[in-house]
Phi, psi and omega in degrees: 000132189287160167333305203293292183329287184315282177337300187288322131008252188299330197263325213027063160224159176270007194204166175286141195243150213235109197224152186242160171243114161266003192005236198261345178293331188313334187260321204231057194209031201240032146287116237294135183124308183289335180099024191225005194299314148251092184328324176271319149340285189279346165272358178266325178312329190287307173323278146346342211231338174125325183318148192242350184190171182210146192266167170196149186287138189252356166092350199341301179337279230277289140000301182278321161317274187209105171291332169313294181346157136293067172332153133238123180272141129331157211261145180239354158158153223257285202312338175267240160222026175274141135085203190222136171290346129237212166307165164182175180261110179242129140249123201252058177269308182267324178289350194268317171300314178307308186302299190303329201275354174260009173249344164304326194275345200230030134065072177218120180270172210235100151273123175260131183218191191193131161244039157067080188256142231261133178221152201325314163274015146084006190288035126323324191258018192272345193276132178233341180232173178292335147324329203264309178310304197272349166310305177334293177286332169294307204310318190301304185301350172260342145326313153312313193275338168262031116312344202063038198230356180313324218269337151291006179310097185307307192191144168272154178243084175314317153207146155350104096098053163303131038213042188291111193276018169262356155237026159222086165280310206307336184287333172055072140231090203287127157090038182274145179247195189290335180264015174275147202292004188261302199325289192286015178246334177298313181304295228287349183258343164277341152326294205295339178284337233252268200294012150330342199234304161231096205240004151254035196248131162311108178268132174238164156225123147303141193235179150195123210189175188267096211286290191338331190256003163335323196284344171274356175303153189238090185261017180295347174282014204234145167300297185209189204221140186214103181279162178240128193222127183247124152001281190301320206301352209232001183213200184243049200285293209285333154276010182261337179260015189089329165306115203217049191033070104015123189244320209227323206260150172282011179261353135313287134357291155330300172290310187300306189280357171247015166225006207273315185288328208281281169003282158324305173240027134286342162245035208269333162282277230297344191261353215241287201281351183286336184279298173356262160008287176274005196263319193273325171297345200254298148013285207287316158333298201276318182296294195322290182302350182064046158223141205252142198293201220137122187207113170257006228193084220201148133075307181254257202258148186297288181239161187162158173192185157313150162191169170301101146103018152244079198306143173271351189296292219291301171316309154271027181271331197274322188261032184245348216274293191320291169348286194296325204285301187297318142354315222261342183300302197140321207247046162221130178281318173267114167229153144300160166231025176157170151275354181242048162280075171197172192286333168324321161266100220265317188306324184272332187269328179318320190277071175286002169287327160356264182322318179283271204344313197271320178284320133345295164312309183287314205271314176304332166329160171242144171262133179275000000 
């Protein structure tokens, strides 16, 4: 079965489809101001704009525990603009059905994926096996189906950018990486538990990894595959420019904005060809494996927001180069045209000729 065959499959859609990443802000970002206060806004804005879907954290761990509770989460870090910078509350019994019936209404279909978010009692670490895991996730979808809401589902993302234990502590293995035999036997038993139940819904892991050593991974438990591949992540922008992820102190941040731009077009074909490059390996990936990419979480700096001194131009200059490259291969059924494609971020959502113009480019695209 060709890339396109499969894509059209797993996806119904006839074309590469245009996806935004909403993560855990669609929930804890609804203070005046934050960009999530009205949920139809922001998907007919998400609309208007080209988009065809959007991922969001579905919470499974808290969800499955208890959907009534009242959460209080932790800060997962005060500087960026993901999530709430600091505690807060959620509860999704009515917000989480409200949110799918408002993305049905303003015709946006819905991927789920989950980082876990850490809540004063730690129930993330309540998972302990690959059973629990996919326990999790069943319990959320049967909720989805008697909401009536499955159908819009795209696909799951069991977790963030497995198996990076700052969003899977629960595998309780520090410094596993993807291709280690716990890593893939953990994907392939938590699959397999997953469709038992539901097995016509496209199942994923998101990844962020050393790509290179990918074309030997053993991804056969995965429908399609889906990487995050960024500019910094892949070359040594962010350590020429000071930055080091930073979760809390703003002096990262500092250095990116008073070297972060300079940097960037004083180097921009090497930096530019090192993403090509990698783009083209993620490429070379999905034919070897006969799986078609997805990628929501892509192409310049890693992290950015508003700030003093952080121009958005240049950043989106990196993510329309990504945008087009990956389109151009064939081999992405999904693309993103950034991570900070959301309202929150304000310098990047305001340009909506940006935005159509590059999502145009995605929906007009070919799958090989």
């Amino acid at each position: 079965m060709s890339l396109k065959e499969l894509s059209q499959k797993l996806f119904r859609f006839d074309r590469p489809f245009s996806i935004a990443m909403w993560d855990f802000s669609w929930l804890e970002r609804r203070w005046p101001g934050a960009g999530f206060e009205d949920w139809d806004i922001a998907l007919k804005e998400l609309s208007d704009r080209g988009y065809d879907a959007v991922r969001i954290d579905a919470y499974p761990h808290l969800t499955a525990k208890d959907i009534s509770r009242e959460w209080v989460l932790n800060p997962v870090w005060s500087v960026e603009s993901w999530g709430a910078p600091s505690v807060t509350k959620i509860c999704l019994k009515d917000d989480f059905r409200a949110f799918l019936s408002a993305c049905r209404r303003h015709k946006i279909r819905v991927a789920l994926s989950s980082w876990f978010r850490q809540d004063q009692g730690h129930s993330e670490m309540d998972i302990r096996s690959p059973a629990d895991f996919s326990d999790v996730w069943v319990k959320t979808l049967n909720y989805i189906d008697s909401w009536g809401e499955l159908d819009n589902i795209l696909y799951i993302d069991m977790c963030n950018e497995w198996p990076f234990d700052f969003w899977a502590p629960f595998v309780r293995v520090p410094g596993i990486r993807l291709e280690d035999e716990t890593s893939v036997s953990w994907m392939k038993q938590a699959v397999l538990g997953l469709k038992k139940h539901y097995p016509d819904i496209p199942v994923t892991f998101s990844f962020s990894a050393d790509y290179g050593k990918c074309l030997s991974l053993d991804v056969s438990c995965l429908d399609f595959l889906e990487p995050h591949v960024w500019m910094a992540a892949v070359t040594d922008f962010y350590s020429k420019v000071g930055y080091h992820y930073e979760l809390f102190d703003n002096k990262g941040y500092t250095n990116l904005a008073l070297r972060g731009e300079k940097e960037y077009l004083n180097n921009e074909i090497r930096y530019v060809s090192a993403l090509s490059e990698n783009i083209n390996q993620l490429a070379e990936w999905a034919k070897a494996s006969g799986k078609p990419l997805v990628t929501t979480e892509c192409w310049s700096v890693v992290n950015y927001k508003d700030w003093p001194l952080l121009n958005w131009d240049w950043v989106k200059s990196i993510n329309r180069f990504g945008t087009e490259a990956a389109s151009s291969t064939g081999c992405w059924a999904g693309i993103a045209t950034s991570n900070f494609c959301a309202p929150q971020f304000v310098g990047m959502w305001r340009d909506i000729s940006w935005h159509r113009k590059l999502t145009r480019t995605i929906r007009e695209g070919k799958i090989i």
